[in-house]
Backbone bond lengths (Angstrom), bond angles and torsions (degrees), N, CA, C in turn:
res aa  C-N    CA-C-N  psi(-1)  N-CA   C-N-CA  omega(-1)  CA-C   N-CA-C  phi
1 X - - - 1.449 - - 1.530 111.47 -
2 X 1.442 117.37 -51.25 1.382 115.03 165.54 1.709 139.40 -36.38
3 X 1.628 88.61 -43.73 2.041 99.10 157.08 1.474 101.97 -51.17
4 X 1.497 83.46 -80.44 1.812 82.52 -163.49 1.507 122.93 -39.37
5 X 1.488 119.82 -23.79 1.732 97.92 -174.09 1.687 92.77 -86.66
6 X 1.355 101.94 -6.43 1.903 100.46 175.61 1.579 119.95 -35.09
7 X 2.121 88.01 -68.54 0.873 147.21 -174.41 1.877 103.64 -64.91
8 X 1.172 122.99 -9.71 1.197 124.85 164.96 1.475 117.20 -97.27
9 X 1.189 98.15 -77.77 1.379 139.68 173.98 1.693 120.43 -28.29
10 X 1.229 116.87 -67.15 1.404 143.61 -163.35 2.252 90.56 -71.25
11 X 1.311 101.56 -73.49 1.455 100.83 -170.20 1.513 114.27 -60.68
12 X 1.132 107.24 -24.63 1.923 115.78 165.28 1.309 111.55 -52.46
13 X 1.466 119.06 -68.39 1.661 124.17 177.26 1.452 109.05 -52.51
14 X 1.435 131.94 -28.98 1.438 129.38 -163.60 1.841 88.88 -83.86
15 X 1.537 93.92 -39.90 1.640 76.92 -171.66 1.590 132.81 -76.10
16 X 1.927 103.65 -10.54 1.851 109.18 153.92 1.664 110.26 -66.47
17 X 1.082 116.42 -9.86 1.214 112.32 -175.41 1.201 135.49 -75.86
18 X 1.754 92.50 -39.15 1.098 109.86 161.65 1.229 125.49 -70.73
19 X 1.175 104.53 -32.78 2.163 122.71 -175.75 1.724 86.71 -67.15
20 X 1.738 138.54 -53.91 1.443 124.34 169.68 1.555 109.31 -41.98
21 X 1.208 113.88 -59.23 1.672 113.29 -169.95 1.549 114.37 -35.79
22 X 1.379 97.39 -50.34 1.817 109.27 -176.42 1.245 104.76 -67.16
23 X 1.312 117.86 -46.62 1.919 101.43 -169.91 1.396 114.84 -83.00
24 X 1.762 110.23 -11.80 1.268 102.75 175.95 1.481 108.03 -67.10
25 X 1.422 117.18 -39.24 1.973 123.14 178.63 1.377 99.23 -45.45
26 X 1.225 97.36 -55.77 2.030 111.40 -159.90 1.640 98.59 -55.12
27 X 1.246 125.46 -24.61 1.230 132.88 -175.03 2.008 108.88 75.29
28 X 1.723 104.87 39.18 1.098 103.48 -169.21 1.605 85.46 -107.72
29 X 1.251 119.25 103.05 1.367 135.87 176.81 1.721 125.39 -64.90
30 X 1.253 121.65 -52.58 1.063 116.43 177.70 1.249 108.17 -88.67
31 X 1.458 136.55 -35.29 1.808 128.05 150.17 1.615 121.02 -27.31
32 X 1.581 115.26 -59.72 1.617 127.80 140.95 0.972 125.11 -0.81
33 X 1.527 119.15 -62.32 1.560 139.33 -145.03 1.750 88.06 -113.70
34 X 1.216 126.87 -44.23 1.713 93.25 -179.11 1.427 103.93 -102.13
35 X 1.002 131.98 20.43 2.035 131.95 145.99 1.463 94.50 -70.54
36 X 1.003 105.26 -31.78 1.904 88.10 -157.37 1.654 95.69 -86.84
37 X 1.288 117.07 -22.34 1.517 109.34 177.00 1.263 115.21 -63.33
38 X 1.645 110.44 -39.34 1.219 119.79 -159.63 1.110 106.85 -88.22
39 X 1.564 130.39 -11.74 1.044 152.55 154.16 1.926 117.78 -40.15
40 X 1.481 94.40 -60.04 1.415 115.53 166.38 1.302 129.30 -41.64
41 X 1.911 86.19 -61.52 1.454 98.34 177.24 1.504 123.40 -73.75
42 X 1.019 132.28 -10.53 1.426 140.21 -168.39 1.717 107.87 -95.25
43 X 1.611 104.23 -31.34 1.617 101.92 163.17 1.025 129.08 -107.75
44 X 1.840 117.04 7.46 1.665 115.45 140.10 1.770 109.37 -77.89
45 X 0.793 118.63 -18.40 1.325 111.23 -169.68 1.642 105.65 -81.26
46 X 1.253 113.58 -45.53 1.531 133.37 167.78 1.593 110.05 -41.29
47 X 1.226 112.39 -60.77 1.640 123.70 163.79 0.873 118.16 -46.16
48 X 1.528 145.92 -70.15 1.220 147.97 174.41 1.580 116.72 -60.74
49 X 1.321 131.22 -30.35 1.666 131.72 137.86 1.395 124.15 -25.25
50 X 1.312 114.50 -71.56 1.096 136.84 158.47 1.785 134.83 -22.41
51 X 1.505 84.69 -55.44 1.719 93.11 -160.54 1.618 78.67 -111.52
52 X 0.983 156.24 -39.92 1.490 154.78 -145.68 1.474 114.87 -108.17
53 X 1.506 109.17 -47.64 1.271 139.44 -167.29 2.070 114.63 63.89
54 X 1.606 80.01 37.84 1.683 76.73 169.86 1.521 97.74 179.22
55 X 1.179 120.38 131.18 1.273 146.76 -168.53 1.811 122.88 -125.41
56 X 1.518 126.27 125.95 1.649 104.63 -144.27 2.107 74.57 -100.08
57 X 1.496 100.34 153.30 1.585 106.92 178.25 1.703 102.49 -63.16
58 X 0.968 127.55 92.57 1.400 117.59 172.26 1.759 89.66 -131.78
59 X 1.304 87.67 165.53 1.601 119.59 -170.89 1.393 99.24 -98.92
60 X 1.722 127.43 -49.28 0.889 150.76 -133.59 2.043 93.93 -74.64
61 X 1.360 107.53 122.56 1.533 104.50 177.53 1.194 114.27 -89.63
62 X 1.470 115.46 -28.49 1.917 108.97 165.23 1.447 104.14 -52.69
63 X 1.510 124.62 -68.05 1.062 148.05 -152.94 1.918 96.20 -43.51
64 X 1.361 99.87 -63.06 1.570 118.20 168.63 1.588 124.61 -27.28
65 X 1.353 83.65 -53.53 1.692 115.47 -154.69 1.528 88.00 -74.59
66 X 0.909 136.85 -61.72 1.256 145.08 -169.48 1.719 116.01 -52.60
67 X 1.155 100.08 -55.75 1.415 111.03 160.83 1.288 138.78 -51.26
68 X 1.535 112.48 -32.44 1.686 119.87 174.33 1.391 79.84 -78.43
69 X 1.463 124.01 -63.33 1.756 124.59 -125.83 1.423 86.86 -57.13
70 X 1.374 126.81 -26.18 1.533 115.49 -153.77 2.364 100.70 -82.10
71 X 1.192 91.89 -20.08 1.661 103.22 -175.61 1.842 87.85 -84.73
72 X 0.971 128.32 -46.80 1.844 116.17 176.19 1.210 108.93 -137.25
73 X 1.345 122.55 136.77 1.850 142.42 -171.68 1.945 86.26 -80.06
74 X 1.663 122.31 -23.03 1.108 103.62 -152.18 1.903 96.25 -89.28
75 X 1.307 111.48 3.95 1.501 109.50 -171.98 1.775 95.47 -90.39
76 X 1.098 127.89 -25.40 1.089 144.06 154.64 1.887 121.90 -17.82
77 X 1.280 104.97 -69.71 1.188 112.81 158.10 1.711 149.37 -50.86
78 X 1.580 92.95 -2.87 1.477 112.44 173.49 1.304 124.10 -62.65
79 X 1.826 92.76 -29.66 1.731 85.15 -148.54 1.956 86.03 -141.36
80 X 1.309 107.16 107.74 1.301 98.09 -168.63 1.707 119.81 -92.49
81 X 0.948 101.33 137.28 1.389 101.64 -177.64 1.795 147.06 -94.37
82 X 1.235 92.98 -12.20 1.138 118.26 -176.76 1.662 124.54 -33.89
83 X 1.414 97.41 -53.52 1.292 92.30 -167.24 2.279 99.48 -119.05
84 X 1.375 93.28 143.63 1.437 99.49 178.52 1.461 138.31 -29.38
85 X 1.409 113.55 -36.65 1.237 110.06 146.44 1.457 145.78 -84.56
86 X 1.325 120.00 -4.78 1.646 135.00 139.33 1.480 129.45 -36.68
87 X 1.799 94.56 -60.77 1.833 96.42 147.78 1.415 138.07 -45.98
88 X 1.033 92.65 -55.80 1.563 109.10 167.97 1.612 134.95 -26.21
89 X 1.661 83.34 -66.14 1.621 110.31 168.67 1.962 96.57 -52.50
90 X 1.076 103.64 -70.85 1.516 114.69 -158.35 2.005 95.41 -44.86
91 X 1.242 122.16 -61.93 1.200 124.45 149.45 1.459 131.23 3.87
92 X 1.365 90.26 -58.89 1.822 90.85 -165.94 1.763 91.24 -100.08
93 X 0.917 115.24 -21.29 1.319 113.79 172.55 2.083 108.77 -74.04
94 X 1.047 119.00 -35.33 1.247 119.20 150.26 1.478 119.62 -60.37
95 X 1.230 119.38 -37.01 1.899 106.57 -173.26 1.638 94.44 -92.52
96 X 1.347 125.01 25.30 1.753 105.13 -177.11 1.518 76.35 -101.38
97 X 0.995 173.39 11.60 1.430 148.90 158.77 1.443 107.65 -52.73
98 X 1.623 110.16 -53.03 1.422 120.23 -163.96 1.472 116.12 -107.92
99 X 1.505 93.70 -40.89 1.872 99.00 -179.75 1.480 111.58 -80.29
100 X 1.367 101.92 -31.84 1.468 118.15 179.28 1.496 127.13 -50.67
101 X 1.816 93.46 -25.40 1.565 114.39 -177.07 1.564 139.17 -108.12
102 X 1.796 77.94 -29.62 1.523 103.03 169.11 1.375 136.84 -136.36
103 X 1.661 112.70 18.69 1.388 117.84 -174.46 1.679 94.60 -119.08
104 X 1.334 99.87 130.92 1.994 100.90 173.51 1.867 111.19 -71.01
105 X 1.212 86.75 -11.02 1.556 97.10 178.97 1.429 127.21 -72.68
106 X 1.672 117.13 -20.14 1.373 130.18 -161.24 1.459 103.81 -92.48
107 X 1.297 115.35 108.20 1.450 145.46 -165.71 1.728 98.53 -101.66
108 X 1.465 120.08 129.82 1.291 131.67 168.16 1.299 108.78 -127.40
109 X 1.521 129.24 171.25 1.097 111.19 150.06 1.441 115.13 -146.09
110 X 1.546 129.43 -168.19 1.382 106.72 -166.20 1.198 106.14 -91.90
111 X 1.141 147.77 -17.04 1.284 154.74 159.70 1.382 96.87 -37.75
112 X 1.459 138.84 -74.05 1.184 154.50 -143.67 1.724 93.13 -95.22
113 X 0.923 142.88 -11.79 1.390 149.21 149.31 1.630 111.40 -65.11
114 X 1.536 107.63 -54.23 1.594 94.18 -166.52 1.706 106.20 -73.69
115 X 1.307 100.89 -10.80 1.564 105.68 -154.32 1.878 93.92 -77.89
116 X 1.594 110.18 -37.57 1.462 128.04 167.92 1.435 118.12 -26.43
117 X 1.710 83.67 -57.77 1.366 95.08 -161.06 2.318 118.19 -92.94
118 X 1.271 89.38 -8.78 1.408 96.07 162.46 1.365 131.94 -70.84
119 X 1.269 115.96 -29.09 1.617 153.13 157.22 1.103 128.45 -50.80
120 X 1.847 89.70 -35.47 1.813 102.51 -154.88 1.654 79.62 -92.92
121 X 1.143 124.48 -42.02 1.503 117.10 174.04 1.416 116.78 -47.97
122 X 1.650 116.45 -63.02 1.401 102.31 176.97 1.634 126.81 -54.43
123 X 1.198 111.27 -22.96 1.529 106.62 170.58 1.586 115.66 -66.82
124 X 1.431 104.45 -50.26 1.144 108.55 -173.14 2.135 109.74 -53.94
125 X 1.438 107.33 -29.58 1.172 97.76 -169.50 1.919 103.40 -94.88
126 X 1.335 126.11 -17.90 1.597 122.68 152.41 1.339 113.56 -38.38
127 X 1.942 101.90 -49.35 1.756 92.45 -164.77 1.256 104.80 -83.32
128 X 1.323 135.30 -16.69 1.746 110.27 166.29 1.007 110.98 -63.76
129 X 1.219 122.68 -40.76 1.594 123.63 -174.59 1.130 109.89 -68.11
130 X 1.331 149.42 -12.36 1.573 140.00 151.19 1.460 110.01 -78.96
131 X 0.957 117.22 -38.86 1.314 127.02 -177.06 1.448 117.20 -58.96
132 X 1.276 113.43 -49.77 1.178 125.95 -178.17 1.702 115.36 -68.57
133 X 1.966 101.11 -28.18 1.527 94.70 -175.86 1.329 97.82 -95.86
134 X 1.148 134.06 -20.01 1.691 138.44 166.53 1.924 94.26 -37.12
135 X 1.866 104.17 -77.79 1.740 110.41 -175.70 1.624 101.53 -16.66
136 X 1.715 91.70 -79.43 1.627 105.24 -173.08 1.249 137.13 -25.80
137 X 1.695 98.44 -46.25 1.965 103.37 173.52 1.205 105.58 -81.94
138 X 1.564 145.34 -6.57 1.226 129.24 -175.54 1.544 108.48 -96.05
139 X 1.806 111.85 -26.50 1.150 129.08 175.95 2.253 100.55 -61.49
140 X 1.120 115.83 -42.78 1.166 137.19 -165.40 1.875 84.40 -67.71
141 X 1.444 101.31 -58.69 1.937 81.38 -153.89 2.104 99.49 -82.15
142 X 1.117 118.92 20.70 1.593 120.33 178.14 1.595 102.69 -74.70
């Protein structure tokens, strides 16, 4: 079961990613900003599939975030936090699900887009790499 939500899961998120990549060129900013959420969400959700085999439907990227980070310290390192505007970013990349879609108010910018999406790569490449050694040890104890 763990392949398969791999095998679902994993190439789905790469492919909002790609759909962010394009609108970030196109300069379509808030399109940008909820690929890249969904982006997020599709490879916490993938992780916790994976290593758990059950993942709760939430939108929520703290909520998410919290949940893989606790299955690997190394998903951790994606998204740094340290300093106030790091949060920030991560933030507005959390409110593009909803604000991103339906508030005239939800302001991005491309700075804070590319910065998304540099991130959104390193996560994306932690969670194969757990993912993949998760497959392996279960492949190991068959």
């Amino acid at each position: 079961m763990a392949e398969e939500y791999f095998e679902e899961f994993f190439p789905a998120a790469i492919r909002r990613f790609k759909g962010a990549k394009f609108h970030i060129a196109e300069g379509h900013l808030r399109e940008a900003a909820f690929d890249l959420h969904q982006t997020a969400e599709g490879l916490y959700q993938c992780t916790l599939l994976v290593c758990t085999l059950y993942t709760p439907r939430a939108h929520n990227l703290n909520f998410l975030r919290r949940l893989a980070e606790k299955i690997s310290r190394s998903l951790v390192d994606a998204w740094p936090r340290e300093t106030r505007a790091e949060r920030a970013r991560f933030e507005k990349l959390k409110d593009a699900y909803v604000k991103g879609r339906y508030s005239k108010h939800y302001s991005i910018s491309m700075e804070d887009l590319e910065w998304l999406a540099a991130h959104m790569e390193d996560l994306g490449q932690a969670v194969h790499k757990v993912c993949q050694e998760k497959i392996a040890e279960l492949r190991a104890k068959l």
